[in-house]
C-alpha positions in Angstrom: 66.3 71.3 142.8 69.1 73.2 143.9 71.7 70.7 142.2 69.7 71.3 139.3 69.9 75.5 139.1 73.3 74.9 140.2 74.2 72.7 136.9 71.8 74.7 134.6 73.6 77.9 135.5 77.0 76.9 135.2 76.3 75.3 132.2 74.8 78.8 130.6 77.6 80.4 131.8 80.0 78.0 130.1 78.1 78.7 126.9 78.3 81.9 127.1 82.1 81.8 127.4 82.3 79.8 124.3 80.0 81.8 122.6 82.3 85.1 123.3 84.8 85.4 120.6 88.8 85.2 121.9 90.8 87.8 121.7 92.8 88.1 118.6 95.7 90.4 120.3 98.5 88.4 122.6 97.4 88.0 126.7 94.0 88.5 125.6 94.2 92.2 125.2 91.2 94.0 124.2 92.5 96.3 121.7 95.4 97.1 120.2 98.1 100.0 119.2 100.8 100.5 116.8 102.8 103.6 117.1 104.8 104.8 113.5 107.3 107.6 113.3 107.9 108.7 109.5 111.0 110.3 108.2 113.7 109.6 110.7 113.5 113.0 112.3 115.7 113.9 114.9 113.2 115.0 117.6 111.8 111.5 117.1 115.2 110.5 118.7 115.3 113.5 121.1 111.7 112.6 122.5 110.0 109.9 121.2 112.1 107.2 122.2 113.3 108.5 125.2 109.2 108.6 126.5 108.7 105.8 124.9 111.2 103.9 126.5 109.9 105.2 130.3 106.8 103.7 129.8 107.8 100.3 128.2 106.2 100.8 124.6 108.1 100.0 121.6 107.3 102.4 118.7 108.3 102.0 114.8 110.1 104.4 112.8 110.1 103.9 109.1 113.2 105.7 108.4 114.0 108.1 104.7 117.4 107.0 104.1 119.2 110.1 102.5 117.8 111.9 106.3 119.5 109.7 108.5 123.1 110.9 108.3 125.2 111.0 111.5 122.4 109.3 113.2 123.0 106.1 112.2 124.5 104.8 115.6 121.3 106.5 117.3 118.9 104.7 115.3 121.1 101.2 115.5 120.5 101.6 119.4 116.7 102.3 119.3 116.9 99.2 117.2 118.9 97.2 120.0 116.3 98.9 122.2 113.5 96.5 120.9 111.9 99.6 118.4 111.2 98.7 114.8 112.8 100.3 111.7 110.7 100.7 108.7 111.5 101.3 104.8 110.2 104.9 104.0 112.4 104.8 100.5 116.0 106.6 100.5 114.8 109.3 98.6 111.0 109.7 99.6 109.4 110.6 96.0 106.1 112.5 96.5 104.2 114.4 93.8 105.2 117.5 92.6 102.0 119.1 94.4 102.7 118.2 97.5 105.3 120.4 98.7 108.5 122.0 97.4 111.0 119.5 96.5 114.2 118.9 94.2 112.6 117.8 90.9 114.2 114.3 90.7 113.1 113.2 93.8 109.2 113.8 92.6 107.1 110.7 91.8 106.6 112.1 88.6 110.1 111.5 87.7 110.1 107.7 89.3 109.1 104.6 87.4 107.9 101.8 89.0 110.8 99.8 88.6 113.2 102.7 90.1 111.3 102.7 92.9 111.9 99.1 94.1 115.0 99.2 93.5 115.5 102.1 96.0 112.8 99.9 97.9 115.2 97.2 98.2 118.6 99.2 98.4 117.0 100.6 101.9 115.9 97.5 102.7 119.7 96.8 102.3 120.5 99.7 104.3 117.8 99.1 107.4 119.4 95.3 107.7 123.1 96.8 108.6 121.8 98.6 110.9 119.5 96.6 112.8 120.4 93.1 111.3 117.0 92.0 110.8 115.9 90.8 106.9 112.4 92.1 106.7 110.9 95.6 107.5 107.3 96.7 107.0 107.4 99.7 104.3 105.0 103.2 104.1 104.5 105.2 101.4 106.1 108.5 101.1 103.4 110.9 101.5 100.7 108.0 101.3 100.7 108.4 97.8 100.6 105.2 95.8 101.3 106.4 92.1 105.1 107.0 90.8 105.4 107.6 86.8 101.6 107.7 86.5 101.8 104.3 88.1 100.2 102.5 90.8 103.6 100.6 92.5 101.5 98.4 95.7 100.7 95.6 93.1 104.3 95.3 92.0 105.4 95.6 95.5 103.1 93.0 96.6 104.8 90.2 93.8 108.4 91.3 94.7 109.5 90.4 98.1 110.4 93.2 99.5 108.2 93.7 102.4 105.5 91.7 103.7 103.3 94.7 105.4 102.5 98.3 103.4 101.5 101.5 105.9 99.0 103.7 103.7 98.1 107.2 105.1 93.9 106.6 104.5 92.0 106.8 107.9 91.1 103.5 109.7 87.6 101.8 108.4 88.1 98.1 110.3 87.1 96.8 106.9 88.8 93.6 106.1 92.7 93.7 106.0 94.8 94.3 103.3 98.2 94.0 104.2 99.7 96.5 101.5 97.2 98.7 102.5 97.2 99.4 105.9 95.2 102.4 106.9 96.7 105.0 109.7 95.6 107.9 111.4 98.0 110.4 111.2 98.4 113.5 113.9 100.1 116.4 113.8 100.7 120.1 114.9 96.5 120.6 115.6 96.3 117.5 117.4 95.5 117.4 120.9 96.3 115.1 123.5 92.1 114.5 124.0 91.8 113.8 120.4 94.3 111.2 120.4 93.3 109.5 123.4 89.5 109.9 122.3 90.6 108.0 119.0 92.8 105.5 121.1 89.7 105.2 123.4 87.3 104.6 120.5 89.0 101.6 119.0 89.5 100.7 122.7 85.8 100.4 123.1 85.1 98.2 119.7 88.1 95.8 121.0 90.0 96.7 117.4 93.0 98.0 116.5 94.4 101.3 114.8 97.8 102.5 113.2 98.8 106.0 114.5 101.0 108.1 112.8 103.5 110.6 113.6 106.4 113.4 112.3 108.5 115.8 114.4 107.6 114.9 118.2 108.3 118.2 120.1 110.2 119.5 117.1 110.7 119.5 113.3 107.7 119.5 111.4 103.8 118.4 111.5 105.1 118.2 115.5 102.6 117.1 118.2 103.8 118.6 121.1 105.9 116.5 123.2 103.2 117.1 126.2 100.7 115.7 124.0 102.5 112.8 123.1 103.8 112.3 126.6 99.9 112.7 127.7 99.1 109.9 125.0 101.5 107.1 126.6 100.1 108.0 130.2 97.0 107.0 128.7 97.8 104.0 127.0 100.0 102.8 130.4 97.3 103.4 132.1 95.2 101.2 130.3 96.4 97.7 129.9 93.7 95.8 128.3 95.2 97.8 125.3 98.1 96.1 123.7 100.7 98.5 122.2 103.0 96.4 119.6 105.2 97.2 117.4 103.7 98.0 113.6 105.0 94.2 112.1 104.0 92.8 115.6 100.5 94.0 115.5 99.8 93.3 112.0 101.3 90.0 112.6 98.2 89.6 115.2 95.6 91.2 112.4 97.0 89.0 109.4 96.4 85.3 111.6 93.1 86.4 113.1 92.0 87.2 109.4 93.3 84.1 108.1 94.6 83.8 103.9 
């Protein structure tokens, strides 16, 4: 009788393990965490990566071209550092409305076709200085329209990128690639609001895009405590995997299938 529990039990138990979905994330993580930097700010440099780097995380910066300047070399060794560079544009063409700008750099004044060629002239520009031939792209301003034109559906045909960071909060509903929804924080934000967000998607086992600006400096800054406070938490809790942007969309895109 006791053989027989014995058998019964272990064979619930093995059911049970096969009835539990796997993990999609890598080591059977139970969540997972992208960290984007938008702009190419300096304090990103000054900050970001260096806390970064102390705890072991690899963030990814999608970079405005005509802001990098003399921080080129900077950027090529945050590269060489294992940190991901994204396309943010050269020129980063927002509408008029949004905030004070020089009037041919509005979206107003793009056309779609404009705009992917300055898509793929940054592209040009991201690959000499990290060598690598693909980078994930996010919208200026997480605006979509250029000319009176919605650009993500030529973008998606031309082979530029293969991964789009939008700026709409997270919903967990399906996944679009060239639409990929991120919580953005900034100068209001808290270290307990971010790691009560983080801790959320920790709980449902998903994953979330969070965005930055300035980190301890420029502008839209979370403080660099607060930020600092954030990777504390996340190395403190390792069931959560913290990838780069491409790497954890990579994960989202093969657990979702075609």
């Amino acid at each position: 009788m006791r053989w027989f529990i014995g058998v019964l039990l272990a064979w619930s138990l093995a059911a049970a393990a096969e009835a539990q979905p796997a993990s999609p994330w890598p080591g059977g993580h139970r969540a997972a965490i992208a960290l984007t930097y938008d702009d190419a700010l300096v304090s990103q440099l000054d900050v970001a990566v260096p806390q970064l780097d102390a705890a072991g995380f690899k963030g990814t910066f999608f970079l405005m071209g005509r802001q990098i300047g003399p921080n080129m070399l900077r950027w090529r060794a945050a590269a060489a550092e294992g940190h991901e560079l994204g396309n943010h544009t050269i020129n980063h063409p927002c509408s008029a409305a949004s905030y004070q700008m020089a009037p041919q750099y509005t979206s107003e004044s793009y056309s779609v076709p404009v705009l992917l060629t300055e898509i793929g002239v940054m592209n040009t520009y991201l690959e000499a200085i990290d060598g690598r031939s693909s980078h994930p792209f996010a919208t200026p301003c997480g605006q979509q329209i250029v000319g009176g034109q919605n650009y993500v559906e030529a973008l998606r045909g031309a082979g530029l990128t293969r991964y789009v960071r939008a700026a709409s909060p997270q919903t967990q509903r399906g996944f679009d690639p060239f639409n990929v929804p991120c919580q953005f924080f900034g100068a209001d934000s808290t270290a307990a609001q971010m790691i009560a967000y983080v801790e959320n998607i920790r709980r449902q086992g998903g994953y979330a895009v969070l965005g930055f600006h300035g980190v301890g400096g420029d502008y839209l800054a979370v403080s660099g405590e607060a930020h600092q406070a954030l990777l504390v938490y996340l190395k403190a809790h390792p069931d959560i995997w913290v990838g780069t942007f491409s790497d954890v969309m990579d994960a989202v895109a093969a657990h979702h299938g075609p």
